[in-house]
C-alpha atoms as an extended CHARMM CRD file, in Angstrom:
* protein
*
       237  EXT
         1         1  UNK       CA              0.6290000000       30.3360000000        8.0330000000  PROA      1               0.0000000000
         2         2  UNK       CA              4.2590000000       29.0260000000        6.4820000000  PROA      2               0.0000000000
         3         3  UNK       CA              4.5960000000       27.7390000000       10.1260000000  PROA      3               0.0000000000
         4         4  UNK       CA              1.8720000000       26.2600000000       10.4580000000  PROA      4               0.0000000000
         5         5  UNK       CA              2.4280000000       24.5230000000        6.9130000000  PROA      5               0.0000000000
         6         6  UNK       CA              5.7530000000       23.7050000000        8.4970000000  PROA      6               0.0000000000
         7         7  UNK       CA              4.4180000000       21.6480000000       11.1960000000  PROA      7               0.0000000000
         8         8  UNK       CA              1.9520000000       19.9790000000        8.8340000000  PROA      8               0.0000000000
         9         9  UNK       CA              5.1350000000       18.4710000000        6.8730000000  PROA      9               0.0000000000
        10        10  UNK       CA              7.0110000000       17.6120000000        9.7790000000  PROA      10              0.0000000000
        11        11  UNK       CA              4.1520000000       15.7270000000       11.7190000000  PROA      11              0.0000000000
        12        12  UNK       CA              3.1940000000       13.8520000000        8.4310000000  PROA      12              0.0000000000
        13        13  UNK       CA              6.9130000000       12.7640000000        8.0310000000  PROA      13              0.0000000000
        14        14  UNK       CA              6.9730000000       11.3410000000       11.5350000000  PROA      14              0.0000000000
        15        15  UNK       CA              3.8950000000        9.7600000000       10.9900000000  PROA      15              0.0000000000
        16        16  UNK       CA              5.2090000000        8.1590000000        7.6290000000  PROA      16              0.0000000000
        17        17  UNK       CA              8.5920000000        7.0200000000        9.5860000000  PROA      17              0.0000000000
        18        18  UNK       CA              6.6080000000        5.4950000000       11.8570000000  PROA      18              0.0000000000
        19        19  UNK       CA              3.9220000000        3.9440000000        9.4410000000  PROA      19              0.0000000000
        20        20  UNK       CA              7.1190000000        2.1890000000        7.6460000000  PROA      20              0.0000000000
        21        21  UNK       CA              9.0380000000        1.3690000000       10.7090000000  PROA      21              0.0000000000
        22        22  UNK       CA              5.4520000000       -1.0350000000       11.9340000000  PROA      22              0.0000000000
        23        23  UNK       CA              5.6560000000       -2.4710000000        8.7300000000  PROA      23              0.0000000000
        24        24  UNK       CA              8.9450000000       -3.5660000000        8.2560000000  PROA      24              0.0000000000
        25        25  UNK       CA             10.3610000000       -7.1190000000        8.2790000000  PROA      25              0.0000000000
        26        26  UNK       CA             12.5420000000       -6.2390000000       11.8330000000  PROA      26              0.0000000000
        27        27  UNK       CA              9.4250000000       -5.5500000000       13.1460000000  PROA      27              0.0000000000
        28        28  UNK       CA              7.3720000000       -8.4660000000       12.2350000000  PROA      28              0.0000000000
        29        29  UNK       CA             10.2500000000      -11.1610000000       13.2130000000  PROA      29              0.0000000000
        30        30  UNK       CA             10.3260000000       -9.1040000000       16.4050000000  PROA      30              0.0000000000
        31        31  UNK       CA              6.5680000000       -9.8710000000       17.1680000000  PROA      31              0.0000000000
        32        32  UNK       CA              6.9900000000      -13.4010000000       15.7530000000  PROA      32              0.0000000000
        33        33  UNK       CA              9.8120000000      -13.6120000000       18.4700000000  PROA      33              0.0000000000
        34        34  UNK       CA              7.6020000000      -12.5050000000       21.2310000000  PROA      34              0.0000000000
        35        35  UNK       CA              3.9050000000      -13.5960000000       20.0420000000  PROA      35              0.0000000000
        36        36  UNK       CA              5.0790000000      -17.1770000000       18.3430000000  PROA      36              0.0000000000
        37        37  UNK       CA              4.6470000000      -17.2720000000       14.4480000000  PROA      37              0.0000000000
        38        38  UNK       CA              0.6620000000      -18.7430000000       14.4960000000  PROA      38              0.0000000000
        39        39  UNK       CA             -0.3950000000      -15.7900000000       17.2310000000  PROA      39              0.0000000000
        40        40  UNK       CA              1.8890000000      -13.0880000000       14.6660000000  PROA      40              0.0000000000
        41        41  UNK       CA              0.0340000000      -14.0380000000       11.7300000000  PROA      41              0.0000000000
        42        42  UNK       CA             -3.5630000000      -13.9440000000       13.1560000000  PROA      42              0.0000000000
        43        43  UNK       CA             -3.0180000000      -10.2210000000       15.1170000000  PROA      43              0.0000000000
        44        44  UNK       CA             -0.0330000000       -8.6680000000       13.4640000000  PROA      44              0.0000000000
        45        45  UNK       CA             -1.7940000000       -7.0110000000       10.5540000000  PROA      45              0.0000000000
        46        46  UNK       CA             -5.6500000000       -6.2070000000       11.9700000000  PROA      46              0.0000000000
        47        47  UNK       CA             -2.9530000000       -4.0550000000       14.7560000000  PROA      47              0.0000000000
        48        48  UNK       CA             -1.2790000000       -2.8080000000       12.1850000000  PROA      48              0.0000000000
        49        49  UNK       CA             -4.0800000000       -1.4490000000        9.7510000000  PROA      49              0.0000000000
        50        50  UNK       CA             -5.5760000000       -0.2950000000       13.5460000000  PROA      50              0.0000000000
        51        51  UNK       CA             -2.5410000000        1.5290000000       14.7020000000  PROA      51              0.0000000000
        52        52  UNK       CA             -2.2770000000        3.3540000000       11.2160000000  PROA      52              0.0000000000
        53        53  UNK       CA             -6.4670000000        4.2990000000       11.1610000000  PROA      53              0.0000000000
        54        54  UNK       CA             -5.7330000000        5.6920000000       14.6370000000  PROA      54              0.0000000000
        55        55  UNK       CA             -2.1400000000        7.3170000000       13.7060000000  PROA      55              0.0000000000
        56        56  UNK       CA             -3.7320000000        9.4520000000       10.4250000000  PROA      56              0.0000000000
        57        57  UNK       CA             -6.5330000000       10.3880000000       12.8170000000  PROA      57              0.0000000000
        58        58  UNK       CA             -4.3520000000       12.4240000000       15.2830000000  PROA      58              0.0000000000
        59        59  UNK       CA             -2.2240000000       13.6200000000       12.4570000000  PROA      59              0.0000000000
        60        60  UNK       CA             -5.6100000000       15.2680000000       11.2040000000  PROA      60              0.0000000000
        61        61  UNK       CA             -6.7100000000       16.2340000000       14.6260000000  PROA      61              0.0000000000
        62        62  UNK       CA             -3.5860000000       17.9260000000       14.9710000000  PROA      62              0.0000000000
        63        63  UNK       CA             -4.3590000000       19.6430000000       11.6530000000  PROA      63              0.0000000000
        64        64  UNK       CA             -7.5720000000       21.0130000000       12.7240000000  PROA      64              0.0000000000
        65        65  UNK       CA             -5.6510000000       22.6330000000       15.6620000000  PROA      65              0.0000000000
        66        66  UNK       CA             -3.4420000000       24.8120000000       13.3440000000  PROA      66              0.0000000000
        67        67  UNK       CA             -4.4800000000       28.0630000000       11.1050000000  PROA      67              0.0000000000
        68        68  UNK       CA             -4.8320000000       26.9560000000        7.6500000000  PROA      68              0.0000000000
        69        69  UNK       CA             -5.3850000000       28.9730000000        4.6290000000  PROA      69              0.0000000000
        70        70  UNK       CA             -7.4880000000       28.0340000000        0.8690000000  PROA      70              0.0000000000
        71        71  UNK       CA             -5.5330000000       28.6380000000       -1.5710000000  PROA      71              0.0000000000
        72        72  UNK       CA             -7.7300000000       27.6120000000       -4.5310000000  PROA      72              0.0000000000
        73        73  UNK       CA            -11.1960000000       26.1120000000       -4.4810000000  PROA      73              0.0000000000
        74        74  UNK       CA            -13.0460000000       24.8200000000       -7.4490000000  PROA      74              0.0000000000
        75        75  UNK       CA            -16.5900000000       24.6990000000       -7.5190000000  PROA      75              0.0000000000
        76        76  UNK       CA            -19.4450000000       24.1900000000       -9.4280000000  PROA      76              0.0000000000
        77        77  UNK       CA            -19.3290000000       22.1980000000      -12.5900000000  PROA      77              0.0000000000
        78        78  UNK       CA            -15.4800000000       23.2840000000      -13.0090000000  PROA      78              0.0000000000
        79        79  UNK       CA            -15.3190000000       20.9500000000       -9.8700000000  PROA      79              0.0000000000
        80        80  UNK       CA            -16.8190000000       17.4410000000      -11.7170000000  PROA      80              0.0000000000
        81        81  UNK       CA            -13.9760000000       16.2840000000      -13.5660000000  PROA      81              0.0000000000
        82        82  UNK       CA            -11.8470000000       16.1520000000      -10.4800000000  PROA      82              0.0000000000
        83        83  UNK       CA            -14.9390000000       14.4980000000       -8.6560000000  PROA      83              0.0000000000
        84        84  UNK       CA            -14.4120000000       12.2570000000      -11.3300000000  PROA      84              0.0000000000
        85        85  UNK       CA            -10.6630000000       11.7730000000      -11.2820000000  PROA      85              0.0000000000
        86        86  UNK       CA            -10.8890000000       11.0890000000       -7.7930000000  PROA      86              0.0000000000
        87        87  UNK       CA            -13.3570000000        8.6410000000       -7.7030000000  PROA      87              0.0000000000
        88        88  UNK       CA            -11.3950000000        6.8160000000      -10.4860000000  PROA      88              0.0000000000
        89        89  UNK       CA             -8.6830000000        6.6630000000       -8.1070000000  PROA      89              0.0000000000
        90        90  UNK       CA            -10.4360000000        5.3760000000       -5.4560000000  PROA      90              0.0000000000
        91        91  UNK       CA            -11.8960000000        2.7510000000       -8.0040000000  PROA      91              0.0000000000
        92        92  UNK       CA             -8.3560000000        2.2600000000       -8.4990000000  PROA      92              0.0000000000
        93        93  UNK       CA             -6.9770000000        1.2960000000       -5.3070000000  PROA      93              0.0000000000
        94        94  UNK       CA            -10.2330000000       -1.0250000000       -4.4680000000  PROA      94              0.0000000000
        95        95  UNK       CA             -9.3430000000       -2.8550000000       -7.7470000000  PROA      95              0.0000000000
        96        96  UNK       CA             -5.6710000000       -3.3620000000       -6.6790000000  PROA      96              0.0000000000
        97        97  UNK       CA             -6.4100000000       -4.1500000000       -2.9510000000  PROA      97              0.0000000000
        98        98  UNK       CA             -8.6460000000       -7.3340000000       -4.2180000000  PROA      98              0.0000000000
        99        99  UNK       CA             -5.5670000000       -8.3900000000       -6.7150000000  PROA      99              0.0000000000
       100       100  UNK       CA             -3.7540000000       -8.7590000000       -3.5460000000  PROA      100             0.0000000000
       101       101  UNK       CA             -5.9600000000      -10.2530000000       -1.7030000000  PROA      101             0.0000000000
       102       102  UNK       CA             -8.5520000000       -7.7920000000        0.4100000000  PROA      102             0.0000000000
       103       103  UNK       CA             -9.1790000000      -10.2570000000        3.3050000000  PROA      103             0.0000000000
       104       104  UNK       CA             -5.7200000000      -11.4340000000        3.8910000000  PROA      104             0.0000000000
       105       105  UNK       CA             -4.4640000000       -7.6380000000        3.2620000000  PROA      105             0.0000000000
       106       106  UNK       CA             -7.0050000000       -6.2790000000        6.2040000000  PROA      106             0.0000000000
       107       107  UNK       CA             -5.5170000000       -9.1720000000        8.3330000000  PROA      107             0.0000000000
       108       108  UNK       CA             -9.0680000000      -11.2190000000        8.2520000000  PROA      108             0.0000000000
       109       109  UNK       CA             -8.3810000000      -14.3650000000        6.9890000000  PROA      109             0.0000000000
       110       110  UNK       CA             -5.3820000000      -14.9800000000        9.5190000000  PROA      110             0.0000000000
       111       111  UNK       CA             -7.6610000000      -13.5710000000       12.7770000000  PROA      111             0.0000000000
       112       112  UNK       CA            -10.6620000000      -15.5150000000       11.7380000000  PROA      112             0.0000000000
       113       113  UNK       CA             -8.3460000000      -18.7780000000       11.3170000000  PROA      113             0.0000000000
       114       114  UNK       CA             -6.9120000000      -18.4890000000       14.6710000000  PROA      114             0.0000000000
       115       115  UNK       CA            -10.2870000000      -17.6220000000       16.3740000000  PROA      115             0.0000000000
       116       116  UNK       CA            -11.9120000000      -20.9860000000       14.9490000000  PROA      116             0.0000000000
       117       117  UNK       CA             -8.8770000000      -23.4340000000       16.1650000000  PROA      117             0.0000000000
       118       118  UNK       CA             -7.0450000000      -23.6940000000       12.5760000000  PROA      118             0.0000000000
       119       119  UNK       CA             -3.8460000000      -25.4770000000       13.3300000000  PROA      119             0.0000000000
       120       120  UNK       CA             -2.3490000000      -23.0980000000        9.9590000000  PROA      120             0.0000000000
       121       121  UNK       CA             -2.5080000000      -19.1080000000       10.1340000000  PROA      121             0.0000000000
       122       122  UNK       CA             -1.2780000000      -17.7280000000        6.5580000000  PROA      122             0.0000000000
       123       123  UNK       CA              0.5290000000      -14.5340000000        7.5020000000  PROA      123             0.0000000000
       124       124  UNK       CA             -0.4560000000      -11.3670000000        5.4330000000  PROA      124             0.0000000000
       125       125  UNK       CA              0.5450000000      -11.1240000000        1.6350000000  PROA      125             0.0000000000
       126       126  UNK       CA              4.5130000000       -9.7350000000        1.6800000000  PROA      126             0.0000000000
       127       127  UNK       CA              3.9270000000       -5.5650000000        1.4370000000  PROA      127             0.0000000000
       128       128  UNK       CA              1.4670000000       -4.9210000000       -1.6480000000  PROA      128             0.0000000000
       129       129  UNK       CA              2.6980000000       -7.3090000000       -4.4820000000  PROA      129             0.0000000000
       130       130  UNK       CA              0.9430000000       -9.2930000000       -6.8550000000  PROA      130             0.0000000000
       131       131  UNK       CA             -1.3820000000      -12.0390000000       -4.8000000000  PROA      131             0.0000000000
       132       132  UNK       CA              0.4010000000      -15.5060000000       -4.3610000000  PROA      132             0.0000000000
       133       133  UNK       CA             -2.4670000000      -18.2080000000       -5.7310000000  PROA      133             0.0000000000
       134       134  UNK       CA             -2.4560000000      -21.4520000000       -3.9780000000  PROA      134             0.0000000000
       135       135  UNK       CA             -0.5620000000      -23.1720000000       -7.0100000000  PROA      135             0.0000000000
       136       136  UNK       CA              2.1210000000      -21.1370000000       -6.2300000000  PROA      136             0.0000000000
       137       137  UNK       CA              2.2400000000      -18.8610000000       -8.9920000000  PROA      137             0.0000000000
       138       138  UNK       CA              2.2290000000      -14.7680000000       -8.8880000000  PROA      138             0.0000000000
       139       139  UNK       CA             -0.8730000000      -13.5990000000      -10.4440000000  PROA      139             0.0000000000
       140       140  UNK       CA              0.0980000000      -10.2770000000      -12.3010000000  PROA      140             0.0000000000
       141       141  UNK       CA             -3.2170000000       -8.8360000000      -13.1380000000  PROA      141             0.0000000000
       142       142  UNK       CA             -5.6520000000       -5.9810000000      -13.1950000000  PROA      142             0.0000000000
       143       143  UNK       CA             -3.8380000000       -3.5170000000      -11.7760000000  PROA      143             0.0000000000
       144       144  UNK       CA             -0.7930000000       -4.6730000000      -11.1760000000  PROA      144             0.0000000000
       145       145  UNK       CA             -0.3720000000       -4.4910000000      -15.0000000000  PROA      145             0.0000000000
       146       146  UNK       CA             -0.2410000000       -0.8550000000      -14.9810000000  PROA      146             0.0000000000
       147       147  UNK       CA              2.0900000000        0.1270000000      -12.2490000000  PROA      147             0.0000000000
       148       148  UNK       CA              3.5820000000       -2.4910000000       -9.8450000000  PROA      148             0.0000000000
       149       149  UNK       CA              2.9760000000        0.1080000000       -6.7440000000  PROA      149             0.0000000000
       150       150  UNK       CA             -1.0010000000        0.7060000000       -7.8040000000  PROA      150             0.0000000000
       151       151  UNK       CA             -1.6330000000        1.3540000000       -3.9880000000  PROA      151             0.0000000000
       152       152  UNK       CA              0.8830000000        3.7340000000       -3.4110000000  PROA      152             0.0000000000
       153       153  UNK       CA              0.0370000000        5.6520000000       -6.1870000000  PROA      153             0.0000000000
       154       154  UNK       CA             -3.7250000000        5.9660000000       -5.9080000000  PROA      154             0.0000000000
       155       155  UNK       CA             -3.5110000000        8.1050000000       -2.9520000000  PROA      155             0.0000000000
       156       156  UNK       CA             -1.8010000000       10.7170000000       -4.9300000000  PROA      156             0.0000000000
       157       157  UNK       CA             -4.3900000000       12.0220000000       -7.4300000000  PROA      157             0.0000000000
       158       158  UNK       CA             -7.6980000000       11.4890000000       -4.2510000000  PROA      158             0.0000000000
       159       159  UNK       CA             -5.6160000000       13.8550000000       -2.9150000000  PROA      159             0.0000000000
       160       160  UNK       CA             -4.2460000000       16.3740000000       -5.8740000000  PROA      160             0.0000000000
       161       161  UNK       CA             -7.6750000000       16.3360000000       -7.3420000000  PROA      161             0.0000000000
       162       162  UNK       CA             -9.4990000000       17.3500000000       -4.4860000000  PROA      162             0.0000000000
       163       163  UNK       CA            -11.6040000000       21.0250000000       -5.3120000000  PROA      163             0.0000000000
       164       164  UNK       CA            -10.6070000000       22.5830000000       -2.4100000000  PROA      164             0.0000000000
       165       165  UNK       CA             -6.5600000000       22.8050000000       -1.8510000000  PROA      165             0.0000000000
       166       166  UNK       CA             -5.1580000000       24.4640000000        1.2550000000  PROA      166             0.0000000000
       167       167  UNK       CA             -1.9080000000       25.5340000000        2.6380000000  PROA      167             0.0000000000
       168       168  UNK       CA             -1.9800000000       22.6280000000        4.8770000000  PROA      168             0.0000000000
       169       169  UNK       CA             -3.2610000000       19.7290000000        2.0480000000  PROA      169             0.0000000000
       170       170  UNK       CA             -0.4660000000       21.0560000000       -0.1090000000  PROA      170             0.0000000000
       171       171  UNK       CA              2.2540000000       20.3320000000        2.7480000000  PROA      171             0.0000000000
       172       172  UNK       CA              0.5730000000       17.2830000000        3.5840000000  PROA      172             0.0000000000
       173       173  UNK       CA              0.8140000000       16.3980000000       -0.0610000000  PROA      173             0.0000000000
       174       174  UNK       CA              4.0540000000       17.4660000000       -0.5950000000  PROA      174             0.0000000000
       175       175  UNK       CA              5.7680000000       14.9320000000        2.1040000000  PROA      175             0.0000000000
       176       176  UNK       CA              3.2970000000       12.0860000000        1.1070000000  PROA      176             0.0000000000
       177       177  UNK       CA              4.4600000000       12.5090000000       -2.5000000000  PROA      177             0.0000000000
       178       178  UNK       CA              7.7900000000       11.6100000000       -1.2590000000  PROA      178             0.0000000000
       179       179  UNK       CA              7.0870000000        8.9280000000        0.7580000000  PROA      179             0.0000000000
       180       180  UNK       CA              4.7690000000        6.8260000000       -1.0930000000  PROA      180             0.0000000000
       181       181  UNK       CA              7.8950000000        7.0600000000       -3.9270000000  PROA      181             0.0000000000
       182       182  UNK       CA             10.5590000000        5.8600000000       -0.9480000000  PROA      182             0.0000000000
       183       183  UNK       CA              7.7800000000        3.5830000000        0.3780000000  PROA      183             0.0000000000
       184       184  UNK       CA              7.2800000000        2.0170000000       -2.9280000000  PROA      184             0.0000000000
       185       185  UNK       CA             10.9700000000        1.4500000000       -3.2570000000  PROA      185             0.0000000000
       186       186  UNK       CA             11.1310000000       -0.1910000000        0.3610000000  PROA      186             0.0000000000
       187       187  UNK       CA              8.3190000000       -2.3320000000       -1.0420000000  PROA      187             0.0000000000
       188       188  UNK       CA             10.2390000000       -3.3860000000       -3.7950000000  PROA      188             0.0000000000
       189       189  UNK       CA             13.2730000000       -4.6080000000       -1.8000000000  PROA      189             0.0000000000
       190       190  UNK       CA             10.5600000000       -6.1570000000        0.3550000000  PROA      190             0.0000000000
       191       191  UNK       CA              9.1860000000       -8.1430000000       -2.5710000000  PROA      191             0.0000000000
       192       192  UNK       CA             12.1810000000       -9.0000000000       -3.9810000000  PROA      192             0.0000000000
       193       193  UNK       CA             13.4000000000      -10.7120000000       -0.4620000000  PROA      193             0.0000000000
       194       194  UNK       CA             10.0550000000      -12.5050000000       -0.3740000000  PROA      194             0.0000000000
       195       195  UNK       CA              9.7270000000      -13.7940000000       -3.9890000000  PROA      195             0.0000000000
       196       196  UNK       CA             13.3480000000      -13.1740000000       -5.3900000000  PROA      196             0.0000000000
       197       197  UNK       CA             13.4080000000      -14.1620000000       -9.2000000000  PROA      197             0.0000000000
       198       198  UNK       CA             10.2300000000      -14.7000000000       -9.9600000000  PROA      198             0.0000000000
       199       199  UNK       CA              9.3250000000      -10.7330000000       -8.6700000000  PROA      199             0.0000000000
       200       200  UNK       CA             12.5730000000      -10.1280000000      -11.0420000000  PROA      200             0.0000000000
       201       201  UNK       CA             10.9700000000      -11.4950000000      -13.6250000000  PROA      201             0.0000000000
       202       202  UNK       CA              7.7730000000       -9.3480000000      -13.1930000000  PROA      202             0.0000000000
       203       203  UNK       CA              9.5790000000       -6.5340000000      -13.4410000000  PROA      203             0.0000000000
       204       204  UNK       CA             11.4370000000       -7.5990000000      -16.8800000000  PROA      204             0.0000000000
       205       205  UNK       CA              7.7820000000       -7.4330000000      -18.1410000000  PROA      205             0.0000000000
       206       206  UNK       CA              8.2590000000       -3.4390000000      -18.4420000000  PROA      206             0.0000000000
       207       207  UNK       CA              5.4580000000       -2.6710000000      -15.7770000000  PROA      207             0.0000000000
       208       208  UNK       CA              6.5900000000        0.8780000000      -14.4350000000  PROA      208             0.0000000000
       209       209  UNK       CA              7.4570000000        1.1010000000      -11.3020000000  PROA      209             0.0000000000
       210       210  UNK       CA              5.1790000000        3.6320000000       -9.7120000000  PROA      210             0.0000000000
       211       211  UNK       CA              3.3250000000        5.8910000000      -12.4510000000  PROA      211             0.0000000000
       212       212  UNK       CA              0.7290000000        3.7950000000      -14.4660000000  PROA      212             0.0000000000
       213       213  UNK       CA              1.1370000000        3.6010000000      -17.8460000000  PROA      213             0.0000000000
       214       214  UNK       CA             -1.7020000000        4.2360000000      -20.0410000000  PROA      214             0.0000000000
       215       215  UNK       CA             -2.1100000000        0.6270000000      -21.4220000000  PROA      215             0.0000000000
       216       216  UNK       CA             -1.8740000000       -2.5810000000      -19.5790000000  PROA      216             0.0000000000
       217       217  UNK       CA              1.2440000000       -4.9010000000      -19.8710000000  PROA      217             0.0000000000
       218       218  UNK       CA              0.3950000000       -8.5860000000      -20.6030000000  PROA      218             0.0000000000
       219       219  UNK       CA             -1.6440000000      -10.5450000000      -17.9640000000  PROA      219             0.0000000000
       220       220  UNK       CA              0.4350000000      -13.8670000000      -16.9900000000  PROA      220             0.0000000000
       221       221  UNK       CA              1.3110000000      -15.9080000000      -14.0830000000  PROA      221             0.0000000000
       222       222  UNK       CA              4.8430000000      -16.1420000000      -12.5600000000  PROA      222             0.0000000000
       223       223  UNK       CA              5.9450000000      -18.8720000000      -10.9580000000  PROA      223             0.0000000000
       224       224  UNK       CA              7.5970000000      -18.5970000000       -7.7580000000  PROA      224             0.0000000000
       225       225  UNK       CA             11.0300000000      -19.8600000000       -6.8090000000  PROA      225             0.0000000000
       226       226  UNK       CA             10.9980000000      -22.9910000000       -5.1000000000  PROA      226             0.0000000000
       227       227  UNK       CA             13.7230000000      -22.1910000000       -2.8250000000  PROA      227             0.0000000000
       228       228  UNK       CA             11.6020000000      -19.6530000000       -1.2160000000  PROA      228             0.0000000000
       229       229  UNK       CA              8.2030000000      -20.7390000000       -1.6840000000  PROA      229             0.0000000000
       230       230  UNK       CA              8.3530000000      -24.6990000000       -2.6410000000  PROA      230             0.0000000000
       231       231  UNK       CA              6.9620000000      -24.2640000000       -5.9340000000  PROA      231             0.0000000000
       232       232  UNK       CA              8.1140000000      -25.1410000000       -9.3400000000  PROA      232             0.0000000000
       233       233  UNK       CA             10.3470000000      -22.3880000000      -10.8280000000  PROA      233             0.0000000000
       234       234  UNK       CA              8.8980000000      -22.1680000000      -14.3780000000  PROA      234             0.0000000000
       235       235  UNK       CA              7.1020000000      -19.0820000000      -15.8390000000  PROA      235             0.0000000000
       236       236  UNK       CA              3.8660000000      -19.2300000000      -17.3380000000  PROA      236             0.0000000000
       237       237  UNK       CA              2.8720000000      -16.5880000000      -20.1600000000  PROA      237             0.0000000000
């Protein structure tokens, strides 16, 4: 069963290695290099979000194809609260998904765009930040005033407060506990490239990093450098 538990971790750590490697910047230049920029930005992320649906389906065919073991199971009305927790996550992540920007995140806006003729294809929002408004200013809101990784911590809890826990959920678990911490600090350095002082400045606010904290920090707009993104450089409260 340890084996088995074994192979869990080590398939979902490929699969995260993987997941991060499709997402990085080298890769994106390197499709903007062979696609063109306009053709990168209308098909890059809709593959991407595809390729990752497709890779966490094997993973948990795979799964299925190994001897697994319960080794707790909640039921009954013991099992509501963490119902409950877990739908709260998942109310969560929707929340901070549209902060960012759902249709641009899931790669529609920029495949739609290109479809109908648009001369201009916005790529994807930069990893999972704050959304970029149109006036150029970070919008730090909803969730992002809790925890500036909201979508890389959801997971955690859908998955720690599910009723039934097995040998291989709690390897599984254990490895994507890990990554979505590393992946949240590749994020940041991500974010930082993107949006350089201004994301800075976010993060003088005192938002935590990765756990929420149990109140919200102050809802604002931060202006983005305009050496990166042509916009005025001042900070709005």
């Amino acid at each position: 069963m340890w084996k088995s538990a074994g192979k869990i971790a080590l398939a979902t750590a490929v699969f995260a290695v993987f997941h991060s490697a499709v997402a990085s910047r080298a890769a994106k230049q390197a499709a903007s290099r062979l696609l063109g920029e306009r053709r990168r930005n209308a098909f890059y992320r809709p593959f991407y979000i595809a390729q990752s649906l497709a890779a966490f389906a094997a993973l948990g065919l795979y799964a299925r194809s190994l001897p697994d073991r319960t080794l707790y199971h909640v039921r009954g009305r013991a099992a509501l609260p963490m119902r409950a927790g877990q739908l709260a996550a998942l109310a969560y992540a929707v929340h901070a998904a549209r902060q960012v920007g759902l249709r641009r995140m899931l790669g529609v806006n920029g495949l739609t765009s290109y479809l109908s003729g648009g001369q201009q294809v916005l790529p994807e929002p930069e990893s999972q930040g704050p959304a970029i408004a149109e006036d150029g200013e970070m919008r730090v809101t909803g969730a992002f005033r809790f925890s500036r990784h909201p979508l890389n911590f959801a997971p955690l809890p859908i998955f720690l407060l599910n009723p039934k826990m097995t040998v291989q959920l709690a390897a599984f678990l254990g490895v994507s506990s890990v990554y979505f911490v590393l992946g949240s600090m590749h994020e940041e350095h991500r974010l930082r490239m993107a949006y350089g002082e201004s994301y800075d400045r976010y993060i003088r606010r005192g938002v935590p990093f990765y756990l929420p904290r149990a109140t919200p920090g102050p809802q604002h707009a931060v202006r983005v450098d305009p050496a990166r993104h042509g916009a005025d450089s001042t900070e709005a409260a």
